[in-house]
C-alpha positions in Angstrom: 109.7 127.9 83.2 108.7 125.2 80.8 105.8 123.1 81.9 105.9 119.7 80.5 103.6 116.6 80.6 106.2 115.5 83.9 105.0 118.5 86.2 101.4 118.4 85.3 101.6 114.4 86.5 103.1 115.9 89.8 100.9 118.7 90.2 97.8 116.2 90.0 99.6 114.1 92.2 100.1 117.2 94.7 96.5 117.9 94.7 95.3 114.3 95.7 97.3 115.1 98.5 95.5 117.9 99.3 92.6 115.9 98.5 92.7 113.2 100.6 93.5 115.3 103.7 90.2 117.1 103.3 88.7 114.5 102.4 89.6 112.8 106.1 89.9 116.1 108.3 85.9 116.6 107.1 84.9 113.0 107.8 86.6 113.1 111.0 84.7 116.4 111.9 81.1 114.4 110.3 81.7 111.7 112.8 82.5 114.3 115.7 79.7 116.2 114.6 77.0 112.5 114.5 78.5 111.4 117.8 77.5 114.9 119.3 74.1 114.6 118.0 73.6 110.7 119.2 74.3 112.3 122.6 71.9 115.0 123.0 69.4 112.1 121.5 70.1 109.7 124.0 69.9 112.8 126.8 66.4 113.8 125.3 65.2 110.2 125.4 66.2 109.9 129.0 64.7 113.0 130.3 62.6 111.1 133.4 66.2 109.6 134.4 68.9 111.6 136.2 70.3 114.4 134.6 73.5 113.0 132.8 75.8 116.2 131.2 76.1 116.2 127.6 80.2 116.2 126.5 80.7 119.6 124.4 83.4 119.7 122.2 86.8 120.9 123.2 87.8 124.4 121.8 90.9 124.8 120.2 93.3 123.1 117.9 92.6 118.9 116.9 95.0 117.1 115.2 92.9 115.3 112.6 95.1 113.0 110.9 97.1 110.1 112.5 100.1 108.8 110.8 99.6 104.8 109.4 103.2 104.1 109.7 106.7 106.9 110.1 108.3 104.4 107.8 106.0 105.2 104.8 106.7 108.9 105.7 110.1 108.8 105.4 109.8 106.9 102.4 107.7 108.7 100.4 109.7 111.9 101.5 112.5 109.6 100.2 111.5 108.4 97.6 109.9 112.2 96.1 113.3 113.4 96.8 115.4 110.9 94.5 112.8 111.9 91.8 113.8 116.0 92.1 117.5 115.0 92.2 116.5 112.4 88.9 115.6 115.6 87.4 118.2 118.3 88.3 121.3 116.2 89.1 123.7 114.1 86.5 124.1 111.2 88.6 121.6 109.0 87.9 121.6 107.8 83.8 120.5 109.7 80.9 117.6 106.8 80.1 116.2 107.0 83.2 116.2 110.8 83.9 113.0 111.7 81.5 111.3 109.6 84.0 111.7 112.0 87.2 108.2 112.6 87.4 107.2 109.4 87.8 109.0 108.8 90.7 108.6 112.2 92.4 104.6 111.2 91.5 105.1 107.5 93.3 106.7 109.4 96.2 103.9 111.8 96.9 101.1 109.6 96.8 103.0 107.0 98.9 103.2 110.0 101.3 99.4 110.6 100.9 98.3 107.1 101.9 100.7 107.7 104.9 98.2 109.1 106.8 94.2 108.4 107.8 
């Protein structure tokens, strides 16, 4: 397989995929983690007042992301797709088809920013 410039711009895009959703799983799990902490503070300060349960987090599986908007899903699924077909299929013209990977690139990072 011949890697060109074109695939290394798509890898890197790829990764700030990867990227990003760490990026907001762990400060989902920071602000999880601070709210918990707030709570046994405000528990410990009230310690002459009734007895008010501290909420423990739930075990098993979150969901961590939420979707901004199905539409830029779908349209950065979309739009990545046309880019793979730009560079595998004879439909599209022979000016444009050097320039797959910067369309499969705009696809995934539209798909990226999808989510927060």
């Amino acid at each position: 397989m011949k890697i060109d410039w074109g695939t290394v711009v798509v890898g890197l895009a790829i990764l700030v995929v990867y990227g990003r959703m760490a990026l907001i799983r762990g400060r989902k799990r920071r602000l999880e983690r601070q709210a918990l902490l707030e709570q046994k503070r405000e528990a410990k300060k009230q310690k002459n007042r009734p007895h008010t349960p501290v909420a423990q987090p739930e075990p098993g599986v979150k969901i961590t992301y939420q979707v901004i908007s199905w539409w830029l899903v779908g349209g950065g699924l979309l739009i990545t797709l046309v880019g793979i077909a730009m560079r595998y299929s004879t439909l599209f013209p022979v000016t444009l088809q050097p320039y797959w990977w910067a369309v499969t690139a705009a696809g995934i990072l539209l798909f990226a920013f999808s989510f927060k």
